[in-house]
N, CA, C and O atoms as a printed pandas DataFrame, in Angstrom:
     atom_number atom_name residue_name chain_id  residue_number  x_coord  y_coord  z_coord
0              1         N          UNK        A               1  -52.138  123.390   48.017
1              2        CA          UNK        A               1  -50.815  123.863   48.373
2              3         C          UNK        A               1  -50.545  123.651   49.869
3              4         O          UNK        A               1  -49.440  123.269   50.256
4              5         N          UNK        A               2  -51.448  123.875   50.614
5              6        CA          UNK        A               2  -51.038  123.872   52.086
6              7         C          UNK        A               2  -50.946  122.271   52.649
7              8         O          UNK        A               2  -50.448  121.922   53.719
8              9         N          UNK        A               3  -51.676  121.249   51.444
9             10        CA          UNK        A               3  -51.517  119.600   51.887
10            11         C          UNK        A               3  -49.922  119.795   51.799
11            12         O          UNK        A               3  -49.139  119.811   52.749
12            13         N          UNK        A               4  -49.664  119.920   50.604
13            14        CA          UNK        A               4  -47.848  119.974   50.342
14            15         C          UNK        A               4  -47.099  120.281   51.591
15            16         O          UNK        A               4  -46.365  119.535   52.238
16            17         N          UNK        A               5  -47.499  121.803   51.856
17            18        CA          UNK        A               5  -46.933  122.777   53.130
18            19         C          UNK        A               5  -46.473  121.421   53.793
19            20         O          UNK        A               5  -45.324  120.987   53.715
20            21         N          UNK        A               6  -47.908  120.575   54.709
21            22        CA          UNK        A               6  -47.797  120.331   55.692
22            23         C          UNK        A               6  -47.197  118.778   55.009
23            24         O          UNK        A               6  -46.394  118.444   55.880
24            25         N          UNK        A               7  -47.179  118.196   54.440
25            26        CA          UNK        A               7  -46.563  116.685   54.326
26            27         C          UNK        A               7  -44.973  117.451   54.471
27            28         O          UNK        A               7  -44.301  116.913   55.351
28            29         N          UNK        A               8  -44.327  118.521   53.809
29            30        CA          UNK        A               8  -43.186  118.221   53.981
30            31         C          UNK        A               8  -42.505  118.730   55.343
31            32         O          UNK        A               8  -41.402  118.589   55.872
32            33         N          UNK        A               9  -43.743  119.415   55.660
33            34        CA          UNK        A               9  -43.207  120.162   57.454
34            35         C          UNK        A               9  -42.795  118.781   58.264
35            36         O          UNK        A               9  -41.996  118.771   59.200
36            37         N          UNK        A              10  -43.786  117.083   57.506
37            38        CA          UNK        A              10  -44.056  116.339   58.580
38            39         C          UNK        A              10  -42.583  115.379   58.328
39            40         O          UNK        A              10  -42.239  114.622   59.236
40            41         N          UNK        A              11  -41.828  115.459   57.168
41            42        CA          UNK        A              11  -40.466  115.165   56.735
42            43         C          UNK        A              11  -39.746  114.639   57.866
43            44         O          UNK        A              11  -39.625  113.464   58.214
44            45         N          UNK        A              12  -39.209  115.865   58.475
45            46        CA          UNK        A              12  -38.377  115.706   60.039
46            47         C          UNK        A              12  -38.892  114.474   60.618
47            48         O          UNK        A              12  -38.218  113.463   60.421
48            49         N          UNK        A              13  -40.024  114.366   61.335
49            50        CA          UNK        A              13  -40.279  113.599   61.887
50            51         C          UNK        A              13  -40.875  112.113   61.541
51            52         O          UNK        A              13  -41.428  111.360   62.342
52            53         N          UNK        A              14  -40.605  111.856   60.029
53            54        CA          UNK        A              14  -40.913  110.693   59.940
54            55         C          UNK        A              14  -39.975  110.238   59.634
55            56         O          UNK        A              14  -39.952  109.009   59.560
56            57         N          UNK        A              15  -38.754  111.012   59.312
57            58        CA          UNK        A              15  -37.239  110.257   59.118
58            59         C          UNK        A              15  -36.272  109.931   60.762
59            60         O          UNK        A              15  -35.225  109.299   60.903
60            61         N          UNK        A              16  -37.181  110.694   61.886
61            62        CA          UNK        A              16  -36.950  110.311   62.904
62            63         C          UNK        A              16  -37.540  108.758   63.663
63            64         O          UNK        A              16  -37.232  108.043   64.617
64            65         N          UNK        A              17  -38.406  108.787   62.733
65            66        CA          UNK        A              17  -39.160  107.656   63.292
66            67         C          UNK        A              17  -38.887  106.388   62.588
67            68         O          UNK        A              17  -39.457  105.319   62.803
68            69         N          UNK        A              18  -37.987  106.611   61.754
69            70        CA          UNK        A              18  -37.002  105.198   60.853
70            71         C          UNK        A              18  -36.361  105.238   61.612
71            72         O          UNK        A              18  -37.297  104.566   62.042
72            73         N          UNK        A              19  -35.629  105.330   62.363
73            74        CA          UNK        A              19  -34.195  104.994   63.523
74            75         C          UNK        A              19  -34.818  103.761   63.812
75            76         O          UNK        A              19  -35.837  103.555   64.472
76            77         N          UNK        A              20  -34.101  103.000   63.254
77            78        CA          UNK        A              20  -34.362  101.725   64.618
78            79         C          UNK        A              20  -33.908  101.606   65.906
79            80         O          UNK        A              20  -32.688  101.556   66.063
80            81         N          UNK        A              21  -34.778  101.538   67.054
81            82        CA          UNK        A              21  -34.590  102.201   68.494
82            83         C          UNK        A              21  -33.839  100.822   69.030
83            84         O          UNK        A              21  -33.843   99.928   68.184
84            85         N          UNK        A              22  -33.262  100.528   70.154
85            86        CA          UNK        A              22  -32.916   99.462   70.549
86            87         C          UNK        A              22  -32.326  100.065   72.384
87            88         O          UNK        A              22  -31.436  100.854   72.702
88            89         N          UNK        A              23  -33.178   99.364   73.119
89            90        CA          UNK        A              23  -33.617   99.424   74.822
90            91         C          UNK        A              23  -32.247   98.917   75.313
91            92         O          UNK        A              23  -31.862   97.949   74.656
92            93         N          UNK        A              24  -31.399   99.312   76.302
93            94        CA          UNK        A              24  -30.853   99.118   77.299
94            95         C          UNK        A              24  -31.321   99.711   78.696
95            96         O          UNK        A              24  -31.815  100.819   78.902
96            97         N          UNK        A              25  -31.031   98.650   79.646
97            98        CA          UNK        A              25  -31.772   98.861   81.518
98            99         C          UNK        A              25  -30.888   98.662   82.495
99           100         O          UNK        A              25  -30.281   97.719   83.003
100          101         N          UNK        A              26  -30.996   99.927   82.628
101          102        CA          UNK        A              26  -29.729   99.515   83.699
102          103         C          UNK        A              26  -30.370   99.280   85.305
103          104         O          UNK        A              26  -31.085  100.057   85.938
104          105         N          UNK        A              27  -29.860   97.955   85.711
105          106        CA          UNK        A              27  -30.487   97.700   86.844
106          107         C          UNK        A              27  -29.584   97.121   87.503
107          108         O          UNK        A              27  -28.944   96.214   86.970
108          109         N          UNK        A              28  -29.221   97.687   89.375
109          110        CA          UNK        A              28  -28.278   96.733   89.746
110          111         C          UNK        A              28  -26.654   97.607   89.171
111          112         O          UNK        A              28  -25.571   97.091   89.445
112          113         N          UNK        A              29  -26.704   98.383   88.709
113          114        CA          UNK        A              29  -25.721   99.130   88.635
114          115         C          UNK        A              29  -24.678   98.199   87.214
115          116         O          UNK        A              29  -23.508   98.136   86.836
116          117         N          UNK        A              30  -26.467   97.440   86.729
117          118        CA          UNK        A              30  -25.290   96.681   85.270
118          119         C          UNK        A              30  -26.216   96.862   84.255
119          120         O          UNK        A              30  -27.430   96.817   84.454
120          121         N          UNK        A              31  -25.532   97.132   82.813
121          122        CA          UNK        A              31  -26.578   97.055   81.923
122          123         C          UNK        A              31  -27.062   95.747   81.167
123          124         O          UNK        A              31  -26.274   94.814   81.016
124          125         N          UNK        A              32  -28.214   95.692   80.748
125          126        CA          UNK        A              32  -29.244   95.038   80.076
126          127         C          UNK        A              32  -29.543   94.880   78.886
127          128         O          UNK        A              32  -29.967   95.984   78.546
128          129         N          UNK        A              33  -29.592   94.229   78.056
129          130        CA          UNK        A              33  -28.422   93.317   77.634
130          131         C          UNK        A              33  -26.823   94.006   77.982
131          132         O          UNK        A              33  -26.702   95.160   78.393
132          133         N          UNK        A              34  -25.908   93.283   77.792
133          134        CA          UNK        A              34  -24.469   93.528   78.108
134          135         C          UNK        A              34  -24.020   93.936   76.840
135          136         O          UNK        A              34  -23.219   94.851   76.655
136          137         N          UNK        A              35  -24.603   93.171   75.873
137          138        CA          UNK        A              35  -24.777   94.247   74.489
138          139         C          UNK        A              35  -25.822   93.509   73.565
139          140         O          UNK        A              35  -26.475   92.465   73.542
140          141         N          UNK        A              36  -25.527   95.070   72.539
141          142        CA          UNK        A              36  -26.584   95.471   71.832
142          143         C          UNK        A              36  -26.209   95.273   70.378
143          144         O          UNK        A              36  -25.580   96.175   69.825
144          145         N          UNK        A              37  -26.645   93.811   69.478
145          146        CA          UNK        A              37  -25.931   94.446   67.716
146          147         C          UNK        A              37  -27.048   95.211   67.369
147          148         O          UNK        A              37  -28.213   95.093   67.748
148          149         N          UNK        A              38  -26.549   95.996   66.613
149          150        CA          UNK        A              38  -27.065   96.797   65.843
150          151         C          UNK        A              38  -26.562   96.812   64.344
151          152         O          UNK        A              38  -25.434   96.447   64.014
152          153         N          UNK        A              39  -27.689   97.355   63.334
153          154        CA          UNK        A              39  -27.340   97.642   61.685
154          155         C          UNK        A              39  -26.039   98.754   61.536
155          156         O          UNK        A              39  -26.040   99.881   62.032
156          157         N          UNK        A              40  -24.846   98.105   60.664
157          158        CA          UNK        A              40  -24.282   98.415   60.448
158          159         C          UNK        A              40  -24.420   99.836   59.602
159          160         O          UNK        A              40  -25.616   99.745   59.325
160          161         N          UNK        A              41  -23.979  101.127   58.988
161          162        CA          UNK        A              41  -24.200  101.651   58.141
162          163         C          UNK        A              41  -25.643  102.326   58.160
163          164         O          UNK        A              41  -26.262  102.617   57.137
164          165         N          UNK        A              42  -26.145  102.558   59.603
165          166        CA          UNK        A              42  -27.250  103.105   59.885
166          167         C          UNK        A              42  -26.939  103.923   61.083
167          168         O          UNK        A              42  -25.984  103.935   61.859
168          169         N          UNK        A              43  -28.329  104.783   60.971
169          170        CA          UNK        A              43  -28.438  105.865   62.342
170          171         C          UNK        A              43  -29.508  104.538   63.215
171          172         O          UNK        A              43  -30.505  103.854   62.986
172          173         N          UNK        A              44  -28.493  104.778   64.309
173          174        CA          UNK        A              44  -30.058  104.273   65.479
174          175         C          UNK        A              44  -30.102  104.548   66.639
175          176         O          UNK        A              44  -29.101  105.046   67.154
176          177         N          UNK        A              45  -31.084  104.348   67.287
177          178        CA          UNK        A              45  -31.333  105.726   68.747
178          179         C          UNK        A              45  -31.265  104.476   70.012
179          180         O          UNK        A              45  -32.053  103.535   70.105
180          181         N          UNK        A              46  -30.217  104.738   70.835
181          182        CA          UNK        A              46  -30.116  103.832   72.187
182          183         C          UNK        A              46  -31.328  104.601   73.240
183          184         O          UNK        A              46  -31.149  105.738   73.676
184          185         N          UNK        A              47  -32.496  103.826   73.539
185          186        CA          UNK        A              47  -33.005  104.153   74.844
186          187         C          UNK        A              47  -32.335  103.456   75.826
187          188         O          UNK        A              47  -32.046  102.260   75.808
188          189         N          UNK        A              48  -32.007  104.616   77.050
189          190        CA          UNK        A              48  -31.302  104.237   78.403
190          191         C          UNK        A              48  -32.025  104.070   79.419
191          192         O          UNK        A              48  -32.109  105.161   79.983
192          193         N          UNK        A              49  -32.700  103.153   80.062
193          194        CA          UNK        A              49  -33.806  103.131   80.874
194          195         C          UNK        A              49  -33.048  102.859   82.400
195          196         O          UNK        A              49  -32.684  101.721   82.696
196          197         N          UNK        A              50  -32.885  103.820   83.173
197          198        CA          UNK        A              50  -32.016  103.962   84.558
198          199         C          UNK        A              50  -32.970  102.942   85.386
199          200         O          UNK        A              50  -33.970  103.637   85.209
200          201         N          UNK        A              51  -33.291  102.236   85.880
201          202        CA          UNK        A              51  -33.925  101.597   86.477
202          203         C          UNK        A              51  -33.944  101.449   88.366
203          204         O          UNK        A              51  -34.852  101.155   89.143
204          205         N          UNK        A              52  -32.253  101.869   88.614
205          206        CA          UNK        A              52  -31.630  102.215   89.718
206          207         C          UNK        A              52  -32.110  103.603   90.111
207          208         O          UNK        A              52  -32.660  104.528   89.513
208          209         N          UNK        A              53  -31.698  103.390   91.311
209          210        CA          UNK        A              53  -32.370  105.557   92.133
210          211         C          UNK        A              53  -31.531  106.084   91.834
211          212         O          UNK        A              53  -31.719  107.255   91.504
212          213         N          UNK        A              54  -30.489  105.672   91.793
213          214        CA          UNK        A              54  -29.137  106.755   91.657
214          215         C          UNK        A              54  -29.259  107.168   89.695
215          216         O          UNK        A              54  -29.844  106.663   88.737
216          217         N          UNK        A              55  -28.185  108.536   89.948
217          218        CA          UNK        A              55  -27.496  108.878   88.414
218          219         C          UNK        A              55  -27.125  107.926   88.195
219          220         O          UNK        A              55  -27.117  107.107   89.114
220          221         N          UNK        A              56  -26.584  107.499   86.757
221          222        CA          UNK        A              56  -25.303  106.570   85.616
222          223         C          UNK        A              56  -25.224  107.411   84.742
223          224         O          UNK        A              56  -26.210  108.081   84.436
224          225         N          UNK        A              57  -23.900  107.580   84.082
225          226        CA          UNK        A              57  -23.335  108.413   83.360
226          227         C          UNK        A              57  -23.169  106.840   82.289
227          228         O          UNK        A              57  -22.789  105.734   82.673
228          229         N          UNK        A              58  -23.629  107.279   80.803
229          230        CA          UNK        A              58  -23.426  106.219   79.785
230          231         C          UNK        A              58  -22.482  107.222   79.310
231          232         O          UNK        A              58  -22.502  108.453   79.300
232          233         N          UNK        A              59  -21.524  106.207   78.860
233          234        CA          UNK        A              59  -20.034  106.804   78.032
234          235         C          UNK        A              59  -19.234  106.191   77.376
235          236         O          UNK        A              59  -18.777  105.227   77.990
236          237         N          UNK        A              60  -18.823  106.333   76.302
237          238        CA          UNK        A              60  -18.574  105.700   75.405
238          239         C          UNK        A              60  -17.175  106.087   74.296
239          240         O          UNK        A              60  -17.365  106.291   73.097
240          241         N          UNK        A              61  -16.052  106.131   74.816
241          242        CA          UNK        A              61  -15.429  107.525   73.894
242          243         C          UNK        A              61  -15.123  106.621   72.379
243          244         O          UNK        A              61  -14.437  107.245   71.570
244          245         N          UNK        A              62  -15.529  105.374   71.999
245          246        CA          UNK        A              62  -15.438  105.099   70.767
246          247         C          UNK        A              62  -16.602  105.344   69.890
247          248         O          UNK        A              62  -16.582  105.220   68.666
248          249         N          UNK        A              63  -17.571  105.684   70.570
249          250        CA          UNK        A              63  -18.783  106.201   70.129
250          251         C          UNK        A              63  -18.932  108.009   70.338
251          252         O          UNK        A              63  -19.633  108.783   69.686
252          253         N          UNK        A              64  -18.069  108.280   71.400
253          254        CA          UNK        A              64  -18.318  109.814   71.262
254          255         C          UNK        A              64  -19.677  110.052   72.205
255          256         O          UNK        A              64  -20.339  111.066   71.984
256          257         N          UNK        A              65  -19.961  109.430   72.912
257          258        CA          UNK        A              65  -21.097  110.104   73.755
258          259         C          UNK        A              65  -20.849  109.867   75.002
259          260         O          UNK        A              65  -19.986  109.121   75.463
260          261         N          UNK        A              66  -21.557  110.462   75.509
261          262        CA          UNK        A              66  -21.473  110.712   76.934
262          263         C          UNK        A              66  -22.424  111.292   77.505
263          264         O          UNK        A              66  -22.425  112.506   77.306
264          265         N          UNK        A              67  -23.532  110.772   78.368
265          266        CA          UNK        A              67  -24.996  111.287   78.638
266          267         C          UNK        A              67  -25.190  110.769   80.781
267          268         O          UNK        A              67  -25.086  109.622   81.215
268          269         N          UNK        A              68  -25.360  111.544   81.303
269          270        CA          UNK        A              68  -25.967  111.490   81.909
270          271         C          UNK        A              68  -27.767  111.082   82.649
271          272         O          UNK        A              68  -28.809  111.736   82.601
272          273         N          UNK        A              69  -27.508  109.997   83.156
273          274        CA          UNK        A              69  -29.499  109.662   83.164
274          275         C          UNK        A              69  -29.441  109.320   84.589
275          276         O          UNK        A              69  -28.708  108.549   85.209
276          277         N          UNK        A              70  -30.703  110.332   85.065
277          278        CA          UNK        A              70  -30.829  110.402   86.584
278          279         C          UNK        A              70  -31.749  108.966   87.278
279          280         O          UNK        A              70  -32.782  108.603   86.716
280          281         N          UNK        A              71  -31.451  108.551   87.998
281          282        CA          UNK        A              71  -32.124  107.585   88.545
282          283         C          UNK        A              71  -33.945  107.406   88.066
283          284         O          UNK        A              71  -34.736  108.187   87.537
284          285         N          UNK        A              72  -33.993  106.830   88.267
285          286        CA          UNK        A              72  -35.889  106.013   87.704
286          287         C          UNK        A              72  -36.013  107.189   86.741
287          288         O          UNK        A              72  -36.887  108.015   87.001
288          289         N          UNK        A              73  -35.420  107.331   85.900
289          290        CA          UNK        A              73  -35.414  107.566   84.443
290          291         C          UNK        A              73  -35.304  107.523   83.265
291          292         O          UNK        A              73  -35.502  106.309   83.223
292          293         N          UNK        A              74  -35.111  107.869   81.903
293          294        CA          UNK        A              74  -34.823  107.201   80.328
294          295         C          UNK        A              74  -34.124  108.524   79.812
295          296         O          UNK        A              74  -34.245  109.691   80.185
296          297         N          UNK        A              75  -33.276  107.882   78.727
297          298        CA          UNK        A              75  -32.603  109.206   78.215
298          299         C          UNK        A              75  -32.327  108.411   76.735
299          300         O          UNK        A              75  -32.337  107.203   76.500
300          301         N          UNK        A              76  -32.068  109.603   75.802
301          302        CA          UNK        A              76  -32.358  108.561   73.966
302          303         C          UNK        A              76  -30.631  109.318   73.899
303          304         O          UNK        A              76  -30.165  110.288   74.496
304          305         N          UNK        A              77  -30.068  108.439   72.972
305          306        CA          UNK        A              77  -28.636  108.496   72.844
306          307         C          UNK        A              77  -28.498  108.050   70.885
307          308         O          UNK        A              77  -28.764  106.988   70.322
308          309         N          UNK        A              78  -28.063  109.163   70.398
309          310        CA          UNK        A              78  -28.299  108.673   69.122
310          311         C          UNK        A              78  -26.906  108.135   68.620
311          312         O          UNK        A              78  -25.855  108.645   69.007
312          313         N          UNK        A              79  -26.940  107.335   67.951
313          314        CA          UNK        A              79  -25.641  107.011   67.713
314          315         C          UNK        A              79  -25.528  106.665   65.915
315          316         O          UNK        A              79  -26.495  106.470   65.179
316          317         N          UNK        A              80  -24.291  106.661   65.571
317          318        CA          UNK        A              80  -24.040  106.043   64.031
318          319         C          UNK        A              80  -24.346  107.278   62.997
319          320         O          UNK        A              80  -24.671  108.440   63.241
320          321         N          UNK        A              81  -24.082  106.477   61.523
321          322        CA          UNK        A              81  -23.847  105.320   61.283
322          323         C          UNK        A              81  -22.507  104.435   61.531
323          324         O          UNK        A              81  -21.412  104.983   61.406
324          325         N          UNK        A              82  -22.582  103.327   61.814
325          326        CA          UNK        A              82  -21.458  103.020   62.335
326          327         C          UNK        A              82  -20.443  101.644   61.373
327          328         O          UNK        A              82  -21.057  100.678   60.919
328          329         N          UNK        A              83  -19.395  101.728   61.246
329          330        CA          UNK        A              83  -18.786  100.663   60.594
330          331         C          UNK        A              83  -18.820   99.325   61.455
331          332         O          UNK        A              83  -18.435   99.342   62.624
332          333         N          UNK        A              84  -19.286   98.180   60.856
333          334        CA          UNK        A              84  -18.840   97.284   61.444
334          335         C          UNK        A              84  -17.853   96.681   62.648
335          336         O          UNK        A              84  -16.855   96.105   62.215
336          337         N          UNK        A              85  -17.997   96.734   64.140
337          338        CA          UNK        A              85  -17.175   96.552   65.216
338          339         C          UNK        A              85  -17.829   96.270   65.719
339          340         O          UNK        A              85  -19.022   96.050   65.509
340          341         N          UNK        A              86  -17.006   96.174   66.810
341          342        CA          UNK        A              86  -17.412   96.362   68.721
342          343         C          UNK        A              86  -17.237   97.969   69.264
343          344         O          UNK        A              86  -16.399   98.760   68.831
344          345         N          UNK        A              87  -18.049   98.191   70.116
345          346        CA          UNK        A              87  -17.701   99.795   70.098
346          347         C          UNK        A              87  -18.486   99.714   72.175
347          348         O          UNK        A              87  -19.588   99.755   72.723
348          349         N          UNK        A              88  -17.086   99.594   72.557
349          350        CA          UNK        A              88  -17.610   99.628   74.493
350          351         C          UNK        A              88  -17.725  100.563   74.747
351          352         O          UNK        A              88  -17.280  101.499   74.084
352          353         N          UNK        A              89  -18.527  100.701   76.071
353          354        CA          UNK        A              89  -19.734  101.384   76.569
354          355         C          UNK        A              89  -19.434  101.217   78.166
355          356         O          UNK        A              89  -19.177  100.068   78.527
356          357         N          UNK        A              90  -19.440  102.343   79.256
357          358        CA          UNK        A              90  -19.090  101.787   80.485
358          359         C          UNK        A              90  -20.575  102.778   81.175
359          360         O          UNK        A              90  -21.147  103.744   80.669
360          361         N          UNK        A              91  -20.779  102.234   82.172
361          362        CA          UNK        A              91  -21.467  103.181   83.524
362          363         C          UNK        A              91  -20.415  104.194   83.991
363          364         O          UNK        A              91  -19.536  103.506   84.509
364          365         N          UNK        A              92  -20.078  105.445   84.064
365          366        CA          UNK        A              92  -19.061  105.777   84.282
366          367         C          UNK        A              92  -18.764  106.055   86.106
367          368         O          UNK        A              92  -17.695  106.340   86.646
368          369         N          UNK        A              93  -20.316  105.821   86.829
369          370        CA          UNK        A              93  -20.496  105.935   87.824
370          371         C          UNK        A              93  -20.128  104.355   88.778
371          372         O          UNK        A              93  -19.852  104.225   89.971
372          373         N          UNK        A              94  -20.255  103.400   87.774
373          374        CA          UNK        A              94  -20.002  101.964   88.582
374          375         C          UNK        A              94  -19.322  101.038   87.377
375          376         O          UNK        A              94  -19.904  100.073   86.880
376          377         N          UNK        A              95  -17.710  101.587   86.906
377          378        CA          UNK        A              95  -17.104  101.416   86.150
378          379         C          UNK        A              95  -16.975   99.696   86.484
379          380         O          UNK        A              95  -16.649   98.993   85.528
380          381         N          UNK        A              96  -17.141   99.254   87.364
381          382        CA          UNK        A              96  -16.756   97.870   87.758
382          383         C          UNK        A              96  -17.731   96.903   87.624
383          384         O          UNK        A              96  -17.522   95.690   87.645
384          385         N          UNK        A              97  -19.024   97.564   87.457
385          386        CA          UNK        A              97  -20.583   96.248   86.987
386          387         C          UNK        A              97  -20.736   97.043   85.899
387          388         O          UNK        A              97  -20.799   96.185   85.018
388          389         N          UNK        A              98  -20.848   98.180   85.302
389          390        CA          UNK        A              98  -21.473   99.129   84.265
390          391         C          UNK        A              98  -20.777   98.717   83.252
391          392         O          UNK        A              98  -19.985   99.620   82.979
392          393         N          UNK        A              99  -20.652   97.884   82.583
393          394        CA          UNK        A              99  -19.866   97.714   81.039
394          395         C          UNK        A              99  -21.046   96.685   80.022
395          396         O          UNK        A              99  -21.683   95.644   80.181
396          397         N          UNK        A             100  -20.869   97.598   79.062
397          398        CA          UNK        A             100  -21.231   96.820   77.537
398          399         C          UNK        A             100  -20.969   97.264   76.589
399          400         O          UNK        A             100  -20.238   98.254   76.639
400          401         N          UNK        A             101  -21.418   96.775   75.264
401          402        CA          UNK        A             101  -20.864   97.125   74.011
402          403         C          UNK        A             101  -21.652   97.030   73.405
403          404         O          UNK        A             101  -22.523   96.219   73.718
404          405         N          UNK        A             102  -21.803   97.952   71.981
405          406        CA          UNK        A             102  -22.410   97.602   71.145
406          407         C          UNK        A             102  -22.214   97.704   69.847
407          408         O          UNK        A             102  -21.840   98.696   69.222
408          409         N          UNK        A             103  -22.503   96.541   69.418
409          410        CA          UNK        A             103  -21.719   95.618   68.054
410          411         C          UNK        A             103  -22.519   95.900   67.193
411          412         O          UNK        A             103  -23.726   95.716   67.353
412          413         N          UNK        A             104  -21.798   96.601   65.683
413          414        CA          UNK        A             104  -22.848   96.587   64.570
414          415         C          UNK        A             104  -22.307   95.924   63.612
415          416         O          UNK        A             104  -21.106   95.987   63.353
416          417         N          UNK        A             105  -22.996   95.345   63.100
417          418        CA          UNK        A             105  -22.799   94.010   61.926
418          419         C          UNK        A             105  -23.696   94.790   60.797
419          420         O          UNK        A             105  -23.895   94.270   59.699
């Protein structure tokens, strides 16, 4: 009984660990790739890897997020599932190099 207990305690976290993850870097006050496709009709987790000293604010209002990541740092941004588009993405701190998108097919 307690194998049971614990396989389904471990549930949560192995349906966390299906996200397919996909890396953006922001360096230079631009992001890395400029975009990102991603699976349509799925959950998947954006790592934000700040690479710059300063804050960037990732924001997105067709995606609904909006995260703050402090300089030489990473921050996870979950997003979806998402319909088929383009869905832009700015630095909200260096609106003028900070832009990308990310496209799910």
């Amino acid at each position: 009984m307690r194998t049971l207990i614990a396989a389904f305690a471990l549930l949560p976290l192995v349906a966390l660990a299906a996200e397919p993850e996909f890396t953006l870097t922001i360096r230079d006050h631009k992001f890395d790739p400029p975009e990102v496709k991603v699976p349509a009709g799925q959950k998947v987790k954006l790592v934000v890897d700040n690479q710059d000293p300063s804050a960037e604010e990732f924001e997105s209002r067709e995606l609904k997020r909006e995260k703050v990541i402090p300089g030489k740092s990473k921050a996870t941004i979950l997003i979806g599932p998402l319909k088929p588009g383009r869905y832009p993405f700015v630095g909200e701190f260096n609106e003028k190099t900070a832009k990308g998108a990310v496209i799910a097919e």
